[in-house]
C-alpha positions as CSV (number, residue, x, y, z in Angstrom):
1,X,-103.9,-5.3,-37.8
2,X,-100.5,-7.4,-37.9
3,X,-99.0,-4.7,-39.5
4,X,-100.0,-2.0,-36.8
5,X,-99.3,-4.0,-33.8
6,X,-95.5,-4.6,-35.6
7,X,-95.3,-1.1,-35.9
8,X,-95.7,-0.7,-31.7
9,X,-93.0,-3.4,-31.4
10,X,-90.7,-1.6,-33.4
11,X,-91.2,1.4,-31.2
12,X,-91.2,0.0,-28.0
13,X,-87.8,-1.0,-28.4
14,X,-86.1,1.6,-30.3
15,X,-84.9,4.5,-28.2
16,X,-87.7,7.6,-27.8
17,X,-87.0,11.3,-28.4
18,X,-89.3,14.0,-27.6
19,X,-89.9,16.9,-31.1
20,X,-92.6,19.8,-30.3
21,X,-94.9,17.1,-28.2
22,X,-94.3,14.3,-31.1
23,X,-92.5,11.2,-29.9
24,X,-89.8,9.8,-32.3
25,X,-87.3,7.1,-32.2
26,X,-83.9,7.9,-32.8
27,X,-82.3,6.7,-36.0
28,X,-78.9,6.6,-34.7
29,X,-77.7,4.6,-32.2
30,X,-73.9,5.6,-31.7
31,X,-72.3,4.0,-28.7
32,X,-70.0,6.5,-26.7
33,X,-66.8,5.0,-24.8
34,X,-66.5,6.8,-21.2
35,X,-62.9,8.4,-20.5
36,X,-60.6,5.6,-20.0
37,X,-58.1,5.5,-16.8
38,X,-54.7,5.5,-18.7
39,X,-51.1,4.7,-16.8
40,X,-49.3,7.9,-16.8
41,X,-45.8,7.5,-18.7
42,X,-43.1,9.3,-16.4
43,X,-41.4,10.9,-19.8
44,X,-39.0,12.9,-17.7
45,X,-38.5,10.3,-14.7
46,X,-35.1,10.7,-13.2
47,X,-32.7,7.5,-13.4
48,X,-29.4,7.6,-12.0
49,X,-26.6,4.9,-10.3
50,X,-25.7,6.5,-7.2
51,X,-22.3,4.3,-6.7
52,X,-21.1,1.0,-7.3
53,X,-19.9,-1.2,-4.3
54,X,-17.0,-3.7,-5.2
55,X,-13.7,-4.3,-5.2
56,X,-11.1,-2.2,-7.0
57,X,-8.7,-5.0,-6.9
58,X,-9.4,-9.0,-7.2
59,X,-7.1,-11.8,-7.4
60,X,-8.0,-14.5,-10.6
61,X,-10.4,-17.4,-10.3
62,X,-11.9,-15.4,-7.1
63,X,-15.7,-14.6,-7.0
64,X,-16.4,-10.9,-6.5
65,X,-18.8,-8.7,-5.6
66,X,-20.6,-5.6,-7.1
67,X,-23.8,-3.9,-5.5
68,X,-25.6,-1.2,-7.9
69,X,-27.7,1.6,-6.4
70,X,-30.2,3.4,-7.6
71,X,-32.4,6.8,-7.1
72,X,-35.3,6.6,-9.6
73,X,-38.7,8.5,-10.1
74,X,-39.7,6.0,-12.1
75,X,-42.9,4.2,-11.4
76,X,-42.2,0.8,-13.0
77,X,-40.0,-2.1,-12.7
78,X,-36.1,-1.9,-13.0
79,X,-34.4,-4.2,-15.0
80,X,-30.4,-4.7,-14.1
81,X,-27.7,-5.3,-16.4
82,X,-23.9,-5.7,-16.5
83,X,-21.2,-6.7,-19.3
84,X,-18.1,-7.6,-17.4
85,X,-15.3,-7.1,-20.5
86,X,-13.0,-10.3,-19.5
87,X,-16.1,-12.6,-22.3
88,X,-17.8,-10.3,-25.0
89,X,-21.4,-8.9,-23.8
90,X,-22.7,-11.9,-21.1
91,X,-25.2,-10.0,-18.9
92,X,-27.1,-10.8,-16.0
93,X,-30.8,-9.3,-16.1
94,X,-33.0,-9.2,-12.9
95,X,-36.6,-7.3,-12.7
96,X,-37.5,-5.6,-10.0
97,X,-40.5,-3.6,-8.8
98,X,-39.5,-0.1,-8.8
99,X,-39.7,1.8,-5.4
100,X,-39.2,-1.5,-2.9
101,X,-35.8,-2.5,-3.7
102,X,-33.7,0.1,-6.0
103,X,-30.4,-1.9,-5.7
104,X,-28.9,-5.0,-7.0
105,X,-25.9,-7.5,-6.6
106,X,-23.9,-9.4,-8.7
107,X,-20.8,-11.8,-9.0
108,X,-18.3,-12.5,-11.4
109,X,-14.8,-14.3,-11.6
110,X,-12.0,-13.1,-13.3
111,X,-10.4,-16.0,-15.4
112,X,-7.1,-13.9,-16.1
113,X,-5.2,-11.1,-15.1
114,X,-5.5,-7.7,-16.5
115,X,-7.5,-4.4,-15.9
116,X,-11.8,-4.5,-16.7
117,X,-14.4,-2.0,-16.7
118,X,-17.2,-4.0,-15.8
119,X,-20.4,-2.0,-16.7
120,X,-23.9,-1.8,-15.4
121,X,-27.1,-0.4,-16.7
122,X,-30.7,0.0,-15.2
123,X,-33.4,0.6,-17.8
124,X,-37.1,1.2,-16.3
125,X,-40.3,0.0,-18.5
126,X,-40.2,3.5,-20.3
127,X,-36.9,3.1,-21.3
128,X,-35.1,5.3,-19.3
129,X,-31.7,4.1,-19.0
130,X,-28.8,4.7,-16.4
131,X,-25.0,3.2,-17.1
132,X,-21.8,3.3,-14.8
133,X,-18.9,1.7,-15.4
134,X,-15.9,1.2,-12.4
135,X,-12.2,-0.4,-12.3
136,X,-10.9,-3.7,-11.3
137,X,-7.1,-4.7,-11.2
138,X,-7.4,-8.4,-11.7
139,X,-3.9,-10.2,-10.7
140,X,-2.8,-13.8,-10.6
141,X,-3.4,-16.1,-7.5
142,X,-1.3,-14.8,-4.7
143,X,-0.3,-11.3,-6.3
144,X,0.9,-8.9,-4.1
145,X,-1.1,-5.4,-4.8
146,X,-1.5,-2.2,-2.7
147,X,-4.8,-0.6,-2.8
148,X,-4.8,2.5,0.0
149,X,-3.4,3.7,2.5
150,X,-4.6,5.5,5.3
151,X,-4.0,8.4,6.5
152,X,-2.8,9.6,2.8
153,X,-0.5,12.1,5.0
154,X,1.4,12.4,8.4
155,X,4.5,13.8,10.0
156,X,7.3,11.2,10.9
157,X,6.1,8.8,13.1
158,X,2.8,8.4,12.1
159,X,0.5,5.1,12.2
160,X,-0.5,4.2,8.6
161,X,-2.6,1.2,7.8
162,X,-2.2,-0.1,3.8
163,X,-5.2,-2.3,2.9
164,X,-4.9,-4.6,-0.5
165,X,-4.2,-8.1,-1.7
166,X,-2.5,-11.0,-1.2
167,X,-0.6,-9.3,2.3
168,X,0.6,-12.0,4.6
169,X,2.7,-12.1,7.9
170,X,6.6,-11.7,7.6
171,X,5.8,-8.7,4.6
172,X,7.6,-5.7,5.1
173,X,6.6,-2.0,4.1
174,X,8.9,0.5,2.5
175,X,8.0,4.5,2.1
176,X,10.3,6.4,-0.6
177,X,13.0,3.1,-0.2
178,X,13.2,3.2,3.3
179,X,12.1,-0.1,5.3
180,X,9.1,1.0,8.1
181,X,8.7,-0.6,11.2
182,X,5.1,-2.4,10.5
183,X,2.8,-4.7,12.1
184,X,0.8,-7.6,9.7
185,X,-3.0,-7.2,11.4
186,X,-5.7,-10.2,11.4
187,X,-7.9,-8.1,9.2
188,X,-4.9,-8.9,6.3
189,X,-3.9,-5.3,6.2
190,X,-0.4,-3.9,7.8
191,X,0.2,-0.9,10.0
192,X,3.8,0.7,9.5
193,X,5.0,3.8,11.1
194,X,6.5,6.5,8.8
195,X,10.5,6.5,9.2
196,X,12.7,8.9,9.6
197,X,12.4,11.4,6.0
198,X,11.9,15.3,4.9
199,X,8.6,16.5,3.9
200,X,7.6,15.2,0.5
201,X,5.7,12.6,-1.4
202,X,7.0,9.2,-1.5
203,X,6.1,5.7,-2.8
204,X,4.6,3.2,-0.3
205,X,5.0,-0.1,-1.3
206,X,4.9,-3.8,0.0
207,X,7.6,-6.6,-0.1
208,X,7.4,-10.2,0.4
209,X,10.7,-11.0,0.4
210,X,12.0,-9.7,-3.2
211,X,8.5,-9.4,-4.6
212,X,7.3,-6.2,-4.0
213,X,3.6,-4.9,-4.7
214,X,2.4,-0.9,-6.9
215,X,3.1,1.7,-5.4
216,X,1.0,4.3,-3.7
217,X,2.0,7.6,-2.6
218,X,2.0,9.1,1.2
219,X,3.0,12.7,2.1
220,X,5.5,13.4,5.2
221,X,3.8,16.9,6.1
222,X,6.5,17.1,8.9
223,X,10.0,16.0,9.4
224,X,11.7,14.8,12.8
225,X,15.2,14.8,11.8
226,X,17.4,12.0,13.3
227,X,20.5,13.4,15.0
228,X,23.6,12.3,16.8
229,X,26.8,12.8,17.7
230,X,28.8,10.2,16.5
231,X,32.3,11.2,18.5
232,X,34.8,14.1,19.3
233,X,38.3,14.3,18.5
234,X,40.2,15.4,21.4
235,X,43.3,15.2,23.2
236,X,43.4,13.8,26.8
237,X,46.3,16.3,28.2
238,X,47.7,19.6,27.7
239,X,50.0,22.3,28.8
240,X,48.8,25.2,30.5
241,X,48.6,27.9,27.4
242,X,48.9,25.6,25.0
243,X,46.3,25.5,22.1
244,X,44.2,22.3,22.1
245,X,42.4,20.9,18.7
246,X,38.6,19.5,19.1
247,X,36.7,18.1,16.4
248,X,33.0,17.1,16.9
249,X,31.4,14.6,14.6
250,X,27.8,14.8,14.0
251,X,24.8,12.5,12.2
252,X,21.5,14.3,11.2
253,X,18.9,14.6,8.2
254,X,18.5,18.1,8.4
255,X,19.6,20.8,6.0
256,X,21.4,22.9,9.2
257,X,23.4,22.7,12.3
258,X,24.1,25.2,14.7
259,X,27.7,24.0,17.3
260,X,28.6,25.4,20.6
261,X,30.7,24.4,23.4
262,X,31.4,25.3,26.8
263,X,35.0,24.9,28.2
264,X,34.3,24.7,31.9
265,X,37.0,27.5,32.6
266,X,34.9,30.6,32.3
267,X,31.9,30.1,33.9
268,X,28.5,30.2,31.1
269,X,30.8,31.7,28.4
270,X,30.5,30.2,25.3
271,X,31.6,29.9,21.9
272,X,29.0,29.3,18.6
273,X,29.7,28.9,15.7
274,X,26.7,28.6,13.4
275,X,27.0,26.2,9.9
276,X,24.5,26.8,7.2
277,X,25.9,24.4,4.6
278,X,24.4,22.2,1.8
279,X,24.8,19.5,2.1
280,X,25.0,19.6,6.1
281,X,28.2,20.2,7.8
282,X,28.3,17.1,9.7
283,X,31.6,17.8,11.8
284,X,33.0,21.4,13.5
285,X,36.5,21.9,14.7
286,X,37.6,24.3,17.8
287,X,40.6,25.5,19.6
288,X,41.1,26.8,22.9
289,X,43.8,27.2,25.7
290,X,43.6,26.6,29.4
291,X,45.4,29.2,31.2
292,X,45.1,27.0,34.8
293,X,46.2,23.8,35.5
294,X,43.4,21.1,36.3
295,X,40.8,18.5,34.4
296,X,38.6,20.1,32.6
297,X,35.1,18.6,30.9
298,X,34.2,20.6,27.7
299,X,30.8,20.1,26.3
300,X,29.9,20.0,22.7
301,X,26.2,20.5,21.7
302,X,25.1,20.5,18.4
303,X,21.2,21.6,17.7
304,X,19.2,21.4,14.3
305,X,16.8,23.7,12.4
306,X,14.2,22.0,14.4
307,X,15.4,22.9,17.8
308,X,16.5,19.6,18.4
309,X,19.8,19.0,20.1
310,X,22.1,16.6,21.5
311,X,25.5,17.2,23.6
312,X,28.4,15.2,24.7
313,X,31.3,15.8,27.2
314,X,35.3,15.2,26.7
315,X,37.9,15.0,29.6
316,X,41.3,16.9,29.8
317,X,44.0,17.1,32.0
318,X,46.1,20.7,31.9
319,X,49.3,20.6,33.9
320,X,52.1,23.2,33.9
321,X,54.3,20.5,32.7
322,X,54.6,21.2,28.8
């Protein structure tokens, strides 16, 4: 009777299975783990460093600045890196969540002068890793150094601003040698405005007295050549038919000059006399006779390739007395 009633026991508790009407219990009791909710791994998640704000230039034993940004797919946490290349491999590492803040800022001094690559990398929880590298000049304390200018072009006369390190009131701008008028701003940059050259490329740089900084090239895309007449040779008095010697003395920094002068004894004639010399004819000779007695005020114009021109006047006296 013990026996029996152990036998119900056993199969109340073990699991029941129905076989054509007969009940049986079942003999193997294998547990079976439901689906489990996994993380998906982004294999192909995009990483990239969109740009790298800091300075190109930095004087030594002065803190600088560099922001990393980054565009990631990646649904983890970013972890931030840089080796600056003035000490081995010393890194600074900050973890971030992915998706709320995908930039980062860091500082560094420069203990000495010289040219680094300071490098950063962003590496997600996958792996995934993005590295850019940018340039800084590093220069001693006080180091003059140019770093743009701005416009990189202009015609003579233009308003250029040159940004960089170390500028300070009193310092002077040349472009291609020639000193610039220039203006020392409160930002620490200086304004200059391009002198009088041809169209070319020339070195800007900047002096402090006879330090002077790099160089970085501007274009003059258009020329206003400077021109003058400097004098005219000519004689005060003259005879009536007798031949009288005028020399005009010109300054320019153009390739041609065109002279012409009017005597004031026939009317609007005039007499040209065109010079297409290299380098520039700066002076023209001419000769002429008064055939009436009375002062006479010839005019002397001298014009560039540009159209440009400028004129001056002489006095002479013609009498019938030889």
């Amino acid at each position: 009777m013990h026996a029996f009633a152990a036998k119900l026991g056993a199969l109340a508790l073990a699991p029941l299975m129905f076989f054509g009407g007969h009940i049986a219990a079942a003999q193997n009791n294998k547990h079976v783990q439901p689906p489990q909710s996994h993380k998906p791994i982004t294999a192909n998640a995009a990483i990239k460093i969109t740009s790298i704000d800091g300075p190109s230039t930095l004087a030594t034993s002065t803190s600088g600045t560099w922001t990393v940004n980054v565009n990631t797919s990646a649904t983890s946490t970013l972890h931030y890196a840089a080796t600056w290349g003035d000490e081995g491999s010393i890194t600074a590492m900050r973890a971030m969540m992915a998706r709320t803040d995908t930039s980062s800022t860091f500082t560094h001094t420069y203990a000495s002068a010289g040219t680094y690559h300071p490098t950063f990398t962003v590496t997600d929880d996958y792996g995934h890793t993005a590295t850019k590298s940018v340039t800084v000049t590093v220069g001693a304390t006080g180091q003059l150094h140019l770093d743009a200018v701005a416009p990189v072009s202009g015609a003579v006369g233009t308003s250029v601003t040159v940004t960089g390190t170390a500028f300070a009131d009193g310092d002077t701008v040349t472009v291609g040698g020639v000193a610039a008028s220039s203006t020392y701003n409160n930002d620490g940059s200086i304004t200059f405005t391009v002198p009088q050259l041809k169209t070319g490329v020339y070195n800007v740089r900047v002096h402090d007295g006879d330090t002077k900084s790099n160089a970085v090239t501007f274009t003059v895309t258009a020329a206003v050549p400077a021109l003058s007449i400097n004098g005219v040779d000519a004689p005060i008095r003259l005879a009536v038919g007798a031949d009288g010697t005028w020399t005009v003395h010109a300054a320019t920094t153009d390739d041609s000059l065109s002279y012409s002068v009017k005597w004031g004894d026939e009317g609007l004639g005039s007499m040209l006399r065109a010079l297409v010399a290299t380098p520039t004819q700066t002076s023209s000779t001419f000769t002429h006779a008064y055939q009436t007695a009375g002062t006479y005020h010839p005019t002397f114009t001298v014009k560039d390739s540009s159209g440009h021109s400028e004129s001056v006047s002489a006095t002479v006296v013609v009498t019938n007395n030889s």
